[in-house]
C-alpha distance (Angstrom), angle and dihedral (degrees) to the residues before:
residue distance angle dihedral
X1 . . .
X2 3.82 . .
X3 3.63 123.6 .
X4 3.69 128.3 -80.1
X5 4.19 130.0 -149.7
X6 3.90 109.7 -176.1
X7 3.89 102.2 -161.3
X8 3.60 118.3 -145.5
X9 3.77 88.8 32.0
X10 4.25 105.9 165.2
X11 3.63 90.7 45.4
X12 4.18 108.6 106.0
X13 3.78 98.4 -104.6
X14 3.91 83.2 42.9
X15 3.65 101.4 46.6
X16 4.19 85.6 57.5
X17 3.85 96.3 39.7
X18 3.85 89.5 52.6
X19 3.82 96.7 39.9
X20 4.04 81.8 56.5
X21 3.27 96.0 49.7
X22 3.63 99.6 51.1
X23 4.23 83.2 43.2
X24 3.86 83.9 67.8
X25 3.52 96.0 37.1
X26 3.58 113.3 -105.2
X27 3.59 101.7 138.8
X28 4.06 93.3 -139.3
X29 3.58 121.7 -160.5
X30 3.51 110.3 -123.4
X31 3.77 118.2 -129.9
X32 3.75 148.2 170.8
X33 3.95 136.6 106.9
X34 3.75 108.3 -98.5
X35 3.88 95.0 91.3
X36 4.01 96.9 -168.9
X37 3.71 90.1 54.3
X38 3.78 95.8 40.2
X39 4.01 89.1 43.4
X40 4.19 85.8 53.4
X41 3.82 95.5 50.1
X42 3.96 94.2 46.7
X43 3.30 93.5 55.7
X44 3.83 90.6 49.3
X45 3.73 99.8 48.8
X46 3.60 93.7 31.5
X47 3.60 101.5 -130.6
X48 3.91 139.5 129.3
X49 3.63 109.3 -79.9
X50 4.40 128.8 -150.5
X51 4.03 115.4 -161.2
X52 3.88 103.6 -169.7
X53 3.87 133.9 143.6
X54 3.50 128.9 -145.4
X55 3.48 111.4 -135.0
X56 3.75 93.0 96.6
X57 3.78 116.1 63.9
X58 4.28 95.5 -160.0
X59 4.07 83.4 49.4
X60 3.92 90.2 50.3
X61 3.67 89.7 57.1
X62 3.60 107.8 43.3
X63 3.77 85.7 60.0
X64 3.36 95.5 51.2
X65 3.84 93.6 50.7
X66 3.69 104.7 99.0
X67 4.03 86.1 38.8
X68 4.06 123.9 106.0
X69 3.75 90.8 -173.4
X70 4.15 144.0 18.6
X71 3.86 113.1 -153.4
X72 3.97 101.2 -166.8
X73 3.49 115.9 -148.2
X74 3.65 102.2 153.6
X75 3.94 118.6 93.9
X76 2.84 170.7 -157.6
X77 3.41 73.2 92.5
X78 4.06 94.4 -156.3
X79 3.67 78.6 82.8
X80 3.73 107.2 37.7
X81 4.07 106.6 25.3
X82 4.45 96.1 72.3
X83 3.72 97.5 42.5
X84 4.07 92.1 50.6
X85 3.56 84.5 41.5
X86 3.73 97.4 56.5
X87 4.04 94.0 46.5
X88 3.58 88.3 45.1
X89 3.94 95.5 56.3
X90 4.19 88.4 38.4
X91 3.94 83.7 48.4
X92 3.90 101.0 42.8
X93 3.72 80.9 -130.0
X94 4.59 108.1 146.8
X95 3.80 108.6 -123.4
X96 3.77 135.3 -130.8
X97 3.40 139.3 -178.5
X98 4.12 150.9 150.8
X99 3.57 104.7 -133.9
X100 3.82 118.7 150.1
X101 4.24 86.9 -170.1
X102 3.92 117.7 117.8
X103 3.65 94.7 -151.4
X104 3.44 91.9 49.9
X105 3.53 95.5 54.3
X106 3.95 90.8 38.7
X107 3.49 86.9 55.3
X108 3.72 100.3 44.6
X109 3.91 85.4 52.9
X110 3.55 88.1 57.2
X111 3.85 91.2 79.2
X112 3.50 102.9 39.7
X113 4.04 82.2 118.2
X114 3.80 92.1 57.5
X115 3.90 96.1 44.5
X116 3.85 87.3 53.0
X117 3.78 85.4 56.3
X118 3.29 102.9 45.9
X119 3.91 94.8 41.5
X120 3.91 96.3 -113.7
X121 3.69 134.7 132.3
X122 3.93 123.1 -143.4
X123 3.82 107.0 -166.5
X124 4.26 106.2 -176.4
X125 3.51 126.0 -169.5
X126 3.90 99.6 21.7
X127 3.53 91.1 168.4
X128 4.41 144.2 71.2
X129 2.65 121.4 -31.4
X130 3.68 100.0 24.6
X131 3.74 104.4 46.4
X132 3.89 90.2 54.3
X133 4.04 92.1 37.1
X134 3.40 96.4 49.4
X135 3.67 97.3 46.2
X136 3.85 86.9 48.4
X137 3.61 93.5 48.9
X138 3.79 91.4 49.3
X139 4.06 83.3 51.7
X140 3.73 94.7 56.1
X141 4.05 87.4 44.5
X142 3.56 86.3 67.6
X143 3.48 100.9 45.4
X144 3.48 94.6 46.3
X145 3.95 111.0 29.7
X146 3.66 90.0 173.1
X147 3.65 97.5 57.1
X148 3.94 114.2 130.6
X149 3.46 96.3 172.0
X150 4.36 135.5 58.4
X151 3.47 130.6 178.2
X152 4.36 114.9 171.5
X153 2.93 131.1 -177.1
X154 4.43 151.9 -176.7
X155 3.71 137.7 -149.6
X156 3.83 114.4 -156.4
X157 3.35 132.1 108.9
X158 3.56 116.5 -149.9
X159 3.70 143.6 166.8
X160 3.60 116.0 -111.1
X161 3.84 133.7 -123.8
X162 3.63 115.1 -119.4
X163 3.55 90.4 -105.5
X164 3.52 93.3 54.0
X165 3.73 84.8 58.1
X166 3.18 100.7 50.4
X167 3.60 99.0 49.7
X168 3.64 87.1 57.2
X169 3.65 96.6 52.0
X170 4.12 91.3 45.5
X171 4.37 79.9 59.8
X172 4.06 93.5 34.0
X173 4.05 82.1 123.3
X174 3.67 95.0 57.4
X175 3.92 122.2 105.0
X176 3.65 130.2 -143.1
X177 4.01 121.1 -76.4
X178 3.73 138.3 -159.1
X179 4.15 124.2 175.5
X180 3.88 101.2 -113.0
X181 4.06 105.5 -178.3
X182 3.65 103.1 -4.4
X183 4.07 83.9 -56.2
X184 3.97 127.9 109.5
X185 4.17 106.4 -119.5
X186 3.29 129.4 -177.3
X187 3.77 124.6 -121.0
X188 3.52 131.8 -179.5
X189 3.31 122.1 -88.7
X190 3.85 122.9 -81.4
X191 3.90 77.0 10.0
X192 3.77 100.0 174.4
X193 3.94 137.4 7.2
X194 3.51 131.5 -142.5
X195 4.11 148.0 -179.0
X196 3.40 112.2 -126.1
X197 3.79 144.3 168.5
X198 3.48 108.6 -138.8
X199 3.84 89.9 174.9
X200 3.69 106.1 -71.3
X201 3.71 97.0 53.7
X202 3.97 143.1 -56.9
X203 4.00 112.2 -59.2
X204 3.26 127.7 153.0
X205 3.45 137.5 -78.2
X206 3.80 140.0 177.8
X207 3.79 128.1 -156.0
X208 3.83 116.3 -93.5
X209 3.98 124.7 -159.4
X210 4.12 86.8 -120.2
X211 3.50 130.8 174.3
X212 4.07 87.8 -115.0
X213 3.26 91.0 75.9
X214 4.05 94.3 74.0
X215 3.85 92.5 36.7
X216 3.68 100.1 46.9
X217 3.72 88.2 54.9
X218 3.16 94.3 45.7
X219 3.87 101.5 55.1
X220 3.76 94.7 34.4
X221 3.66 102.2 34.7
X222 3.76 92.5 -139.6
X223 3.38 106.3 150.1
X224 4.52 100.1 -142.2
X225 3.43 119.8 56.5
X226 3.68 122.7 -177.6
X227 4.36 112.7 -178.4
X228 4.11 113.9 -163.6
X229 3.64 125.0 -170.0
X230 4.20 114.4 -162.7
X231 3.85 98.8 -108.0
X232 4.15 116.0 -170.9
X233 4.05 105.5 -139.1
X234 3.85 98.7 -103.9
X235 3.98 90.5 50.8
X236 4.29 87.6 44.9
X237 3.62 94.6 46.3
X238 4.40 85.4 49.5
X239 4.30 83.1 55.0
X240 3.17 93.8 52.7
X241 3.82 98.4 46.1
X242 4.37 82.6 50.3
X243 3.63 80.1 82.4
X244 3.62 103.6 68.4
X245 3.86 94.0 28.4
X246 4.28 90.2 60.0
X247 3.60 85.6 99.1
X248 3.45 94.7 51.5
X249 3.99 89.1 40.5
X250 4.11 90.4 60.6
X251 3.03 100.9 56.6
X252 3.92 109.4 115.4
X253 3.91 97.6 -135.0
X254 3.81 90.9 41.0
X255 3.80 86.5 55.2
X256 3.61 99.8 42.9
X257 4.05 87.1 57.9
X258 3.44 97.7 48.6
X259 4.10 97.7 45.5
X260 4.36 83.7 42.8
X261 4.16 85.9 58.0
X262 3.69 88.4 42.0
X263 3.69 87.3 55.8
X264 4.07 81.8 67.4
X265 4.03 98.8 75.9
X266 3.88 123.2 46.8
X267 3.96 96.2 -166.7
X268 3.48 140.4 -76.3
X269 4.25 118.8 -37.5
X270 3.55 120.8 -107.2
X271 3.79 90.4 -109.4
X272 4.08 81.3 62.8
X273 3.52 98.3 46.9
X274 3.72 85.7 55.6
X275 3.79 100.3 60.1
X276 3.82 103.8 29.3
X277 3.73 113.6 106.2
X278 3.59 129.3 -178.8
X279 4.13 136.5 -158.5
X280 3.32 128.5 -131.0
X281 4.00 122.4 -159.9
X282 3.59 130.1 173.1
X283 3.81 129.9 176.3
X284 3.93 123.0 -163.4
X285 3.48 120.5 -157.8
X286 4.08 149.9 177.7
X287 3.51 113.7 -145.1
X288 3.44 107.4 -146.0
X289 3.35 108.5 50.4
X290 4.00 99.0 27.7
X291 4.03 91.9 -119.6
X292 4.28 106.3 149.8
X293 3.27 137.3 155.8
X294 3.98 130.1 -151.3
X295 3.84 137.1 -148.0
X296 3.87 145.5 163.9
X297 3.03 143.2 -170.3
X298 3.87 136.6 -165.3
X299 4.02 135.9 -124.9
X300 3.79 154.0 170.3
X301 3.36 123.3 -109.0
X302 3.51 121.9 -34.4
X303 3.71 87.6 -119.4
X304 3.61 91.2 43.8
X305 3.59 93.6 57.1
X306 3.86 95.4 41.5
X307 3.83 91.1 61.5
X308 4.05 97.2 44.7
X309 3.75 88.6 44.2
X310 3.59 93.8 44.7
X311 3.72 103.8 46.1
X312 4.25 86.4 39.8
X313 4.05 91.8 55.4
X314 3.74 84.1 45.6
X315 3.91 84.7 54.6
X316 3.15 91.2 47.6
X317 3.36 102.8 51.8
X318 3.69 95.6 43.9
X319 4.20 93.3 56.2
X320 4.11 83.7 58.5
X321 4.52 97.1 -104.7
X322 3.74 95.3 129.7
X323 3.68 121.5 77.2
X324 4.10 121.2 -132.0
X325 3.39 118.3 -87.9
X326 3.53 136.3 38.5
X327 3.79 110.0 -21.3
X328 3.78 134.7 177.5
X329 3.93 115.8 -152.5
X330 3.49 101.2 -112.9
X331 4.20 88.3 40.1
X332 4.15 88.7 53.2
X333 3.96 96.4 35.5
X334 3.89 116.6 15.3
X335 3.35 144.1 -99.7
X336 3.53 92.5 -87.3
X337 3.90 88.4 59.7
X338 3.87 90.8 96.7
X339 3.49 94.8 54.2
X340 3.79 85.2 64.3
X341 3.85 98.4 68.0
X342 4.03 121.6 91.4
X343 3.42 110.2 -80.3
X344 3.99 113.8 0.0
X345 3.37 119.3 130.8
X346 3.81 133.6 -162.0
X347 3.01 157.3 -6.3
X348 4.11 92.1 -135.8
X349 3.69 100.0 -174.8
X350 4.01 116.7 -159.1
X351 3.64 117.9 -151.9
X352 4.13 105.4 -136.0
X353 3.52 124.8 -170.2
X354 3.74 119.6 -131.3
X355 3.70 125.5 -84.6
X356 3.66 130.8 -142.7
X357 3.68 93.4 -141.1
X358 4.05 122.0 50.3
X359 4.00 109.5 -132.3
X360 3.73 86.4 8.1
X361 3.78 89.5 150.5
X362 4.15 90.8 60.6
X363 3.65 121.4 116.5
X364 3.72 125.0 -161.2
């Protein structure tokens, strides 16, 4: 198997993404610009180690010259994903990373002609949600060809990593966003509520300007996309406050506070990791005639499943199973793919009968 560099390495996502790829013996590379903290964790793990920034595209490349594959872990991937990107496709090194960001995976979809050219895959958003999403929303494809219409869906609640945090603060000014059409539009935030059974029971969920909305499309070809994240009414009611508080939110010295305290937290412990569980729902539709179909599936912990999926796609990739260009993981491997990592279980499919009214179960 070729070799692997997982950029952004000693961050806390990182850290457990390299630790499993060394578990299964890939011999990673470990990568990332902070040299003290990349210095510390090579000597831990006792593997070959890459300092490198990316503010220099020829730079980028040359260290990624003796590389068959970049698994991105560092983010907010705004800043990271289009430099890695561009010395990946100058390299002919495959690409690989977690993101959760729409633009990032618009914008990464953007050269899916020049990765074909130049032999490489880029494979966003190898992480959860999207892995299990995207397999479920290739699932529901199948069952219901005619579907013009997806909304999915997860239950978990979960405390974030301090990269996670950060990468929402660096997009605190962005709104909400649903694919209306085949198109990404933006919405407000918290934009619509909705009962639903995730698979222990309606709760409620708001729409969330996730990631899923560019891969789903893109593996199903469906052209609306709704995503929904199960919201408790204190946390929903804090969304849809974020709207008036962006200004507030951009300011630089407001930022700089709130990404300092994030800086307190890592992530979730290990004895966490173990317990958390998280549903996954997905409802196909066509909208004319009210025909859908539903399914679920079930998971670890988010960051459980992020670091399987990850370092698997990685795999993946690396044995030569993905095609060039850009790929989605259910698009290069199957909707099955997600049944493959430790401890998911499904698909449960629901048989629904039709409804008169399409979205009838939305609240606004």
């Amino acid at each position: 198997m070729g070799s692997l560099l997982i950029y952004g390495s000693y961050g806390y996502v990182g850290s457990l993404v390299a630790e499993d790829a060394i578990d299964r013996g890939l011999d990673p590379i470990l990568a990332g610009r902070d040299r003290d903290q990349l210095r510390e964790q090579v000597a831990d793990l006792e593997q070959p180690g890459r300092r490198f920034s990316l503010e220099e595209p020829d730079v980028v490349a040359e260290a990624l010259e003796d590389v068959d594959c970049v698994l991105n872990c560092a983010g907010p991937f705004s800043n990271t994903a289009e430099p890695l990107v561009e010395g990946c496709l100058r390299s002919g090194t495959d690409y690989v990373d977690i993101t959760g960001e729409i633009p990032v995976i618009e914008s990464i979809q953007d050269r899916d002609e020049e990765a074909r050219a130049a032999g490489v895959t880029l494979l966003p958003a190898a992480a959860l949600s999207t892995i299990p999403m995207d397999c479920l929303a290739a699932h529901l494809a199948d069952r219901l060809p005619e579907a013009d219409s997806l909304a999915l869906g997860v239950d978990s609640i979960r405390i974030p990593s301090v990269g996670t945090v950060r990468t929402v603060l660096e997009g605190s000014n962005t709104e909400g966003a649903v694919r209306r059409d085949g198109r990404v539009e933006s919405v407000p935030t918290a934009w619509r509520t909705r009962e639903i059974d995730f698979g222990r029971g309606e709760r409620p969920a708001v729409t969330m300007p996730m990631g899923d909305i560019c891969t789903a499309h893109y593996t199903t070809g469906i052209p609306n996309v709704e995503m929904y994240a199960m919201l408790p009414q204190p946390a929903r009611l804090a969304l849809e406050s974020h709207r008036y508080l962006t200004p507030l939110f951009e300011s630089k010295p407001v930022r700089w506070v709130l990404k300092q305290l994030a800086g307190v937290r890592d992530g979730p412990a290990e004895w966490a990791r173990e317990r958390g569980t998280a549903y996954v729902w997905g409802e196909a539709r066509v909208e004319d005639d009210g025909e859908r179909v539903v399914s679920r599936l079930r998971t670890p912990d988010p960051y459980v499943v992020t670091v399987d999926g990850a370092v698997t796609v990685a795999e993946r990739v690396l044995a030569g199973d993905a095609d060039a260009g850009f790929q989605t993981p259910a698009d290069a491997f199957g909707a099955e793919f997600v049944l493959g990592l430790d401890g998911v279980e499904g698909f449960f499919d629901e048989e629904t009968p039709e409804e008169t009214s399409p979205l009838s179960p939305l609240l606004r």
